[in-house]
N, C-alpha and C positions, 0 to 999 in steps of 0.2 A: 651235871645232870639236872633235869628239869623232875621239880619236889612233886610229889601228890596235890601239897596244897596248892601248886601252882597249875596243874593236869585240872583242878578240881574248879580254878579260877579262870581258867581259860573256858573250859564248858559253860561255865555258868552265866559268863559273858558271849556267850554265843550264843544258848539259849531266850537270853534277855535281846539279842538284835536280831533274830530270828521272830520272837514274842512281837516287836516293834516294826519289820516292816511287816508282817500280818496283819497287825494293829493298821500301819498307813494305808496299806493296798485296803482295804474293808472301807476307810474313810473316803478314800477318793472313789472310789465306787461309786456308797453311797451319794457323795455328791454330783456324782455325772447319772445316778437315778433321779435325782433332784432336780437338776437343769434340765431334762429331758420333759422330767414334767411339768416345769415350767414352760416352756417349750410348747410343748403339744396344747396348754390351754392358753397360750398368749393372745392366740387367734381371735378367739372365742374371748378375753378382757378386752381386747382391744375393739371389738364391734359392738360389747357393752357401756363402754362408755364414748363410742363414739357417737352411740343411740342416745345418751342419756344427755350427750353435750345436743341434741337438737331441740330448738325449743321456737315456739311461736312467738312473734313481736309483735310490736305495732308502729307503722310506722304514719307517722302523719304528713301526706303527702300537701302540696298548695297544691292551689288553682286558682291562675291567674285571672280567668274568667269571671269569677263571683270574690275573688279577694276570700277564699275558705281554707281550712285547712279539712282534709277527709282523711281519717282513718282506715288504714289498709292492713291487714294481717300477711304478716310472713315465717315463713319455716326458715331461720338461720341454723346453724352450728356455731353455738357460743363456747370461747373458751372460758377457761376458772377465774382469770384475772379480771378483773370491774374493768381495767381501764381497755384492754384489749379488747371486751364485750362493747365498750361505748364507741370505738372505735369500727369493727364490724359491724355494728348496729346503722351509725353513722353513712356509712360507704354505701349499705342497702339503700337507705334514703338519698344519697346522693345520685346512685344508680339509676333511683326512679326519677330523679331529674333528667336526666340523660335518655331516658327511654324515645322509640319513635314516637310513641300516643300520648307522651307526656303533658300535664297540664300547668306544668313547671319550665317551660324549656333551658337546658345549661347543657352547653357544650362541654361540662368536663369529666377527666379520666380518674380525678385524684384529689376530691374537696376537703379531705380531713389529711391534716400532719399527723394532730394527737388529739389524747383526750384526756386529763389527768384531777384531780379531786382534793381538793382544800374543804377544811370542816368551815361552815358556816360563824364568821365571826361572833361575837358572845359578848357584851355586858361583865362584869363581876359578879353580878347579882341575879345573872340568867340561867333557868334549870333546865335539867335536861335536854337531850340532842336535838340540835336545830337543824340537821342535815347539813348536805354537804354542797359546794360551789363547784359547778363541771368546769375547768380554761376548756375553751374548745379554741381549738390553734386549729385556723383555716387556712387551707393553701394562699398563694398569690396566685395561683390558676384561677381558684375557686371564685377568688375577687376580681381577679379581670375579664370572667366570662360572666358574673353575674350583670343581666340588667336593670343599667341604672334607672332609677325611680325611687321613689319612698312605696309603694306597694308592691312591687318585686321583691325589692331588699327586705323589707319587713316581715312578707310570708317565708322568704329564705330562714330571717334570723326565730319564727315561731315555729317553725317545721321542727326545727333541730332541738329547739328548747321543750316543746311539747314530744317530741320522740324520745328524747334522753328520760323525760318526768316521767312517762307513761310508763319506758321499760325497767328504770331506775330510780325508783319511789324518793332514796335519798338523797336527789338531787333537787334541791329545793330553787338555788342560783344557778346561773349562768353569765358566763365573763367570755369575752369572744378576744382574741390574738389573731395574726393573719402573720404566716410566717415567723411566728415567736416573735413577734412582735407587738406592740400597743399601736391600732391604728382608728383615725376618728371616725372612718365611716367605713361603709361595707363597699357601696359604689360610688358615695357623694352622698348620700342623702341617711340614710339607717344607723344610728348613732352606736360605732362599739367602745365607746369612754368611758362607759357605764356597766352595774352587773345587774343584771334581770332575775326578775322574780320566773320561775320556771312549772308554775302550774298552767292548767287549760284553760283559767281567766289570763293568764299573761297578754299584757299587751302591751308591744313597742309601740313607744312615743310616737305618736303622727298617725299610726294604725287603724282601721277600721274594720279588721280581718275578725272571722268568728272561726269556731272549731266544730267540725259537723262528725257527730259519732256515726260507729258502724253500725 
């Protein structure tokens, strides 16, 4: 025969897993209350930061015709990472190479591989942050559709150095690759062997090019 104390053991353990899946079903409830409203305001985070990711640039377009470089504003959508913003930033200005009205003419689809950021080399004895060196790795498209000259290639290589400064303070340098690679001229003439200084005075060797605000 089954004892009292065991009548008394049995209930008491029924009660206790009766206690517990109440306990469970109440928790998963609440967290399908949870996702729901997560849910319903995804909408409405997602078009706030996709507002917040839009921001105005500047890109500095050439022009072959007076050897200048002109300041042009645009509304991008930048993402959070530096090197993917340099990168977008980039392609806009490449775009407006490409444009019909262009005062830059380049045939291409695809001028930037990458964009990526080494800190500015340093002394022992040098203080604080000297900013940072952009590699800008330029297609072989970008290099075979460039026209050769030493003022073509130069307002190529200032457009990009002066876009990157303007939108990217801490870009002080600039080092050019062409297909991840180290190569000595852009078309024949524009020296990439070298890393550039990357302010609105910048001026590649052999240049004559000035920078005209907006």
């Amino acid at each position: 025969m089954i004892s009292k104390f065991q009548k008394y053991l049995f209930f008491a353990l029924l009660l206790v897993c009766v206690g517990m899946a109440a306990f469970l079903i109440r928790l998963r409830n609440r967290a399908q209350d949870q996702l729901a409203a997560q849910a319903v305001g995804a909408p409405a985070e997602m078009a706030e930061t996709a507002a917040s990711a839009q921001r105005t640039v500047t890109l500095y377009v050439p022009n072959d015709l007076d050897d200048s470089l002109t300041a042009v504003d645009k509304s991008l959508s930048l993402p959070e990472d530096r090197n993917a913003q340099a990168r977008v930033i980039l392609a806009a200005l490449v775009e407006a190479y490409r444009a019909p009205d262009s005062t830059h003419p380049m045939n291409v689809a695809s001028g930037i591989d990458d964009v990526y950021f080494l800190p500015v080399p340093q002394g022992k004895d040098a203080r604080g942050d000297a900013g940072q060196v952009a590699v800008v790795d330029l297609s072989g498209a970008l290099a075979a559709a460039q026209p050769s000259g030493i003022e073509p290639e130069t307002l190529t290589l200032l457009s990009i150095m002066a876009t990157l400064h303007a939108n990217l303070p801490a870009v002080m340098q600039v080092h050019f690759l062409v297909d991840g690679q180290q190569r000595e001229t852009l078309a024949g003439h524009a020296d990439l062997t070298r890393t550039y200084l990357a302010g609105e005075e910048t001026k590649v060797q052999g240049a004559g090019s000035r920078v005209e605000g907006r």
